[in-house]
N, C-alpha and C positions, 0 to 999 in steps of 0.2 A: 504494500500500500504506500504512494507516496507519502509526502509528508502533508500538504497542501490536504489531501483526502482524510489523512489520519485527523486532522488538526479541526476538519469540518464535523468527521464525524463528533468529537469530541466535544465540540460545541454546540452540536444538535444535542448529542446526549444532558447537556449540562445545562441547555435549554428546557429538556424532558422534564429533568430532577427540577428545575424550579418551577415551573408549572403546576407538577403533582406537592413543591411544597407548600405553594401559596392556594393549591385545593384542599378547603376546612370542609368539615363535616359539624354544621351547626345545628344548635337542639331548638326546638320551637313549640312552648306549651300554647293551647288551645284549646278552644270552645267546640264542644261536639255538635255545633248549630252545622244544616245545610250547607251553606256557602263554605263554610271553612272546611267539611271533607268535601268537597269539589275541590276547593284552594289543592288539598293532596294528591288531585290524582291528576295536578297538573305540575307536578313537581319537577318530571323529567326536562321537561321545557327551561326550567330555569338550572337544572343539573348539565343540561347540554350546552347553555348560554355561557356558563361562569364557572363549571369544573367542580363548584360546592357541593357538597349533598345533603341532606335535609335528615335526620331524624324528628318525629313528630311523638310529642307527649298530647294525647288528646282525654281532653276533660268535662264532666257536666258541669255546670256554671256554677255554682257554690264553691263545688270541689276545687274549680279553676281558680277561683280569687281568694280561697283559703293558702292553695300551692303556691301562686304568685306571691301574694301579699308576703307570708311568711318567708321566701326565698329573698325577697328585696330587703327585706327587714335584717334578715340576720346577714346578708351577705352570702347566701347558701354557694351564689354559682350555679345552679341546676342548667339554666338555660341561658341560652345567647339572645333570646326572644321570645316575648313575653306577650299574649293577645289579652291587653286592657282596654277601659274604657274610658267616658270624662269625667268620672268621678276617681280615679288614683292618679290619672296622665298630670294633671296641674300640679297638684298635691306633691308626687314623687317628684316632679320634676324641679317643683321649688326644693324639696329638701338634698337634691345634688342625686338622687338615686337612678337617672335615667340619661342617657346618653342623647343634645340636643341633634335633634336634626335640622342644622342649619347649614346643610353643605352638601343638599342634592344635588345631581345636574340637573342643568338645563333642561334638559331633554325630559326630564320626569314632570316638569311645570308647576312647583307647589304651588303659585296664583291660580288655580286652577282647581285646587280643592275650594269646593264649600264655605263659604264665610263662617256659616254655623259651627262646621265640624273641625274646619281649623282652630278659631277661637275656642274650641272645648276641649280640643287637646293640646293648647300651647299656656305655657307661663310668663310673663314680661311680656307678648310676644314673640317669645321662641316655641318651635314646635316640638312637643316632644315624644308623637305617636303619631303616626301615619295612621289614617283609616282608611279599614280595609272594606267595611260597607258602614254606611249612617243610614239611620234610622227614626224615625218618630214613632206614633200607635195609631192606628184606624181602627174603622170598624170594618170585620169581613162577614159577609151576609150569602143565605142561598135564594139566589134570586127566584126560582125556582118556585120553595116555600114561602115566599114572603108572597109572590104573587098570588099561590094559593090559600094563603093568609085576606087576600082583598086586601094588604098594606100595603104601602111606597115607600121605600125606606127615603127621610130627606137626605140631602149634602150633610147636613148638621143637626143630624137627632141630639134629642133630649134623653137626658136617661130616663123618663116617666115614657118616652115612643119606645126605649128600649127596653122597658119593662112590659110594655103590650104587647111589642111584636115576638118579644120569648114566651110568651101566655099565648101566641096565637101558633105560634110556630109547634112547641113544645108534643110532642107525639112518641110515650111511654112504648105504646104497642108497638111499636115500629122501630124500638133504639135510637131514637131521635130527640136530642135535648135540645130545651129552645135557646138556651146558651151555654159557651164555654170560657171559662175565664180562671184566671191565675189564683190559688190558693196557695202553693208550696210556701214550707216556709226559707226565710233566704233575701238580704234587703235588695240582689238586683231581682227575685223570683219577684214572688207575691207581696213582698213590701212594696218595690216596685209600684206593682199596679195598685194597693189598698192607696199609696201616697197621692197618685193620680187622680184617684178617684175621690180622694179625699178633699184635693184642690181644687175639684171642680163639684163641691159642693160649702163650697168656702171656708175650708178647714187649712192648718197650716201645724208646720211640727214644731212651731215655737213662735214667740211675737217680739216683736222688736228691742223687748231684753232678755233674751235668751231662757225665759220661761216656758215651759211646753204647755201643750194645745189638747191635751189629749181629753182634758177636762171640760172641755167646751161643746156647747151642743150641736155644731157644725159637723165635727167627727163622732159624736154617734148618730149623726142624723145619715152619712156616709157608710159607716158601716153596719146599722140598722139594714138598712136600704142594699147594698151589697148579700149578707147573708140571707135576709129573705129571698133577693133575685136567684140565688145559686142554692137555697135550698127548695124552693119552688120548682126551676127548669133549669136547675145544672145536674151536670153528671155525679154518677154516686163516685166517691170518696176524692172529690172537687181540692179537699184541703190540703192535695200530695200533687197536685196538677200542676206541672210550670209549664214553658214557651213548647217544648217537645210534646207532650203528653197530650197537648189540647192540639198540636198543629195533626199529631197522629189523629185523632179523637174526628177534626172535624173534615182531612184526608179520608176519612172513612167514612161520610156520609151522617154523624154521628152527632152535628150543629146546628142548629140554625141561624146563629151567629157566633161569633167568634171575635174580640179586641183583644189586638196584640200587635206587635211589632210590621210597622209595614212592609219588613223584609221579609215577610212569612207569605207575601202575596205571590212570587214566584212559586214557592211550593203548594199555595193551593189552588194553583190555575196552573200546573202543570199535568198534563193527560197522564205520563207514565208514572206519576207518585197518587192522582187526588181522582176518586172515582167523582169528583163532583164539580171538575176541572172549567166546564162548561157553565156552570150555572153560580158563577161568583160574582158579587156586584161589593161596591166601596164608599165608606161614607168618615166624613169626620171625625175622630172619637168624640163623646155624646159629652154635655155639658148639663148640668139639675137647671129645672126651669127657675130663671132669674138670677142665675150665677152665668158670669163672662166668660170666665175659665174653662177650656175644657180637657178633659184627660186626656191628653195627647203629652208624652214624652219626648228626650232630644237622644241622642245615644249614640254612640260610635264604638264599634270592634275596630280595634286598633292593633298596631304589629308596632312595641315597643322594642329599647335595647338597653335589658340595666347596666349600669355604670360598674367598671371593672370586666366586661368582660372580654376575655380573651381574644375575641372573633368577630371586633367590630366592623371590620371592612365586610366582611362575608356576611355578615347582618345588615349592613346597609345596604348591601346588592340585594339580597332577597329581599328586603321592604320597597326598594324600588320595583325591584321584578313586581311582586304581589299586590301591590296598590295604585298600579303605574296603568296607562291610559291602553299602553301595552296588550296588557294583560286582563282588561275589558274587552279587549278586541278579540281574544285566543279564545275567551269562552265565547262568545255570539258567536264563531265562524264557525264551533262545536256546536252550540248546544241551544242558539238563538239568543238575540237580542232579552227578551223576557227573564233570561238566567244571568244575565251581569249582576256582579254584585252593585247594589244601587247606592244612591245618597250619598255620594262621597265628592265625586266632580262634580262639575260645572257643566263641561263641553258635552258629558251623558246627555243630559237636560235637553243639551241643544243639537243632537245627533237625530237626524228625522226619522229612522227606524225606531228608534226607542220611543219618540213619541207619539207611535202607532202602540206600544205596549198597556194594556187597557187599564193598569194601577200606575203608571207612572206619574201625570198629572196629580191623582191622591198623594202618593207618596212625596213627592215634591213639596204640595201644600200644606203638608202636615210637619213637614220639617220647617217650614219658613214661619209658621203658628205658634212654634213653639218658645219661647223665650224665656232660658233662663236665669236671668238678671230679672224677670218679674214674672214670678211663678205662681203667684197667691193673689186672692182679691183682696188680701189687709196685707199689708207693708210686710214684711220679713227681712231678718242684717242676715240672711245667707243667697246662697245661687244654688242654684238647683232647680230641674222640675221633681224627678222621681227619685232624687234624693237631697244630700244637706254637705257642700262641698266642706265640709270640715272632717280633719282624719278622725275624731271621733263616731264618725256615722254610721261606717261598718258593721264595728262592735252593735253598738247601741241598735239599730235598726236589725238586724237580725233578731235580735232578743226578743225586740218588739212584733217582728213577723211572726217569731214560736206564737207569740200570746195571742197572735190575731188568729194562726192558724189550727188555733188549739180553740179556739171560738167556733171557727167553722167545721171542726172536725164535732162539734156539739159538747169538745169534752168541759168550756165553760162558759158564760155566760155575754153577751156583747159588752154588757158594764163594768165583766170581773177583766175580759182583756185589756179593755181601755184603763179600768185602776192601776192594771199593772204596768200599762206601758208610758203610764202615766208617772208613776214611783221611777219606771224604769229610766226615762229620760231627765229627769229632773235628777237622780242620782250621778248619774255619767256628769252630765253639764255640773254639777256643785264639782264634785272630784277635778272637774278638766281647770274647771277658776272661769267658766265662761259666765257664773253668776256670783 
């Protein structure tokens, strides 16, 4: 072999070796929702791009934000990324625990996220979670039975239209509830939605000096009104029901209505998951008559990177890869337009295929509705809609979800859960110094 040949190969070879050393094999914890195993089984696409490879810790959402929270807290390490939301994204990111993303390229366009969803996951103005879909909450309805109801569901029911048309809908003989709604307990489950629903009957989780609300007749007027709606015409054992359980429930013919997350609109208007694909229609989450407010949330599944970790460059490729305008594009040419994950861009919004997708307009509107800098009809010193941006919330709000869902499980009373979530939060806030 010459010398000139020897000296080529050698530098091909040496070329090989850095190649395969600067290919990381990065861990990525997750939400076991739709979109994100789709996110997996487009994995190869961004392993053929960038030489990374993906190991996937996938999680049910309690279980996810116990594993997260506790790994950033103590410095575990477990993972190179992290799928959070707008309630830890500000919070971690003020206290130094998340890696800014302030150094995309170009070509990824972060002006081009969402106002909303930007702002929910940035601190100072720094960003520090890509989302990977945003979300708000509608109402999903069987057009179907509602017309055999003789109703018309409006743009913007009432929860008293949405208390008649589950009374109308509701059909035992037939495994047909006239609604399905969030009991688990868990503050992004069924705290979540009691919070909601709670603000759009004018209740609030504390008032402008840090005193909780639970004692106020706003919130048992809320969840009065909740427990009868779901022991009336919800499904039996409603109080273990989160986003999964009801999305399964009402894919299977099993609803008459359904509020939840507007990203659950591709799954139940897709033919090959929802036998009821055909006969789905969308409406505002519903507001109590004479209250402004309506239950409608803000939310974003986010692809974070905590602070230390080893495999930052190989973590910002794949948050680019997976949130990237990209990679909107690779599922529509799979799987249609209708399956992007939604609410996160801008340019989606304004892409004319998608604006032929028959919940995108809803989904849209309910995100731009939602504002949380003003989430209550009386004044409140926090932000949030379906939850309370202060790191004590977590805590505090799950405790309070046990008691609400140990109310609707019957095991006590709507007044004995409110005493206690009552004691509950006013204990936390004295301890935190916030009164």
């Amino acid at each position: 072999m010459h010398l000139s040949s020897a000296l080529r190969a050698a530098t091909a070879l040496s070329l090989i070796m850095v190649g395969a050393a600067q290919a990381e094999t990065i861990t990525i914890a997750t939400v076991n929702n739709g979109d994100m195993i789709r996110m997996q089984g487009y994995t190869d696409d961004f392993t053929a791009k960038t030489g990374h490879e993906v190991e996937w810790v996938t999680l049910e959402e309690n279980v996810l934000r116990q594993r997260v929270t506790t790994d950033i807290t103590t410095k575990g390490g477990q993972f190179d990324i992290m799928t959070i939301g707008m309630y830890e994204t500000p919070i971690w990111g003020a206290n130094g625990w998340l890696v800014p993303l302030d150094d995309l390229s170009a070509e990824y366009d972060v002006d081009d996220i969402l106002p909303a969803m930007r702002g929910g996951l940035s601190h100072d103005g720094t960003l520090y979670a890509a989302p990977f879909y945003g979300e708000s909450s509608m109402v999903m309805y069987r057009t179907d039975l509602m017309e055999k109801a003789g109703l018309e569901m409006p743009d913007a029911p009432t929860w008293q239209f949405i208390r008649e048309a589950a009374a109308a809908m509701d059909d035992p003989a037939n495994d047909i509830n006239g609604i399905c709604l969030r009991g688990k307990a868990g503050w992004g489950e069924g705290g979540a939605f009691i919070t909601v629903t709670g603000n759009s009957f004018g209740a609030r989780w504390f008032d402008e000096e840090w005193n909780a609300q639970f004692d106020q007749p706003q919130w048992k007027a809320a969840l009065d009104f909740y427990v009868s709606l779901m022991n009336d015409y919800g499904p039996e054992g409603y109080a273990t029901n989160g986003f999964n359980e009801n999305l399964s429930l009402f894919q299977q013919g099993k609803c008459g209505m359904w509020i939840d997350a507007t990203v659950a609109a591709s799954f139940v208007t897709n033919p090959n998951d929802s036998t009821v694909a055909d006969h789905v229609g969308f409406a505002l989450a519903p507001n109590a008559e004479g209250v402004e407010k309506r239950s409608n949330w803000l939310w974003a599944w986010a692809l974070a990177i905590p602070a230390g970790t080893q495999k930052e460059e190989a973590a910002k490729a794949f948050i680019e890869w997976a949130t990237s305008k990209d990679y909107i594009e690779l599922v529509a040419s799979k799987e249609g337009w209708a399956n992007v994950p939604p609410g996160a861009r801008t340019s989606l919004y304004e892409t004319p295929e998608y604006q032929e997708v028959p919940f995108a307009k809803m989904t849209l509107d309910s995100i731009n509705a939602a504002d949380p800098t003003n989430p209550t009809v009386d004044p409140v010193p926090y932000v949030g809609i379906q939850f309370v941006a202060i790191p004590e919330f977590a805590g505090m709000a799950t405790e309070v979800s046990q008691e609400f869902s140990a109310a609707y499980a019957g095991q006590q009373s709507v007044d004995e859960a409110l005493a206690k979530a009552q004691a509950i939060a006013t204990e936390v806030m004295e301890a935190a110094g916030y009164r």
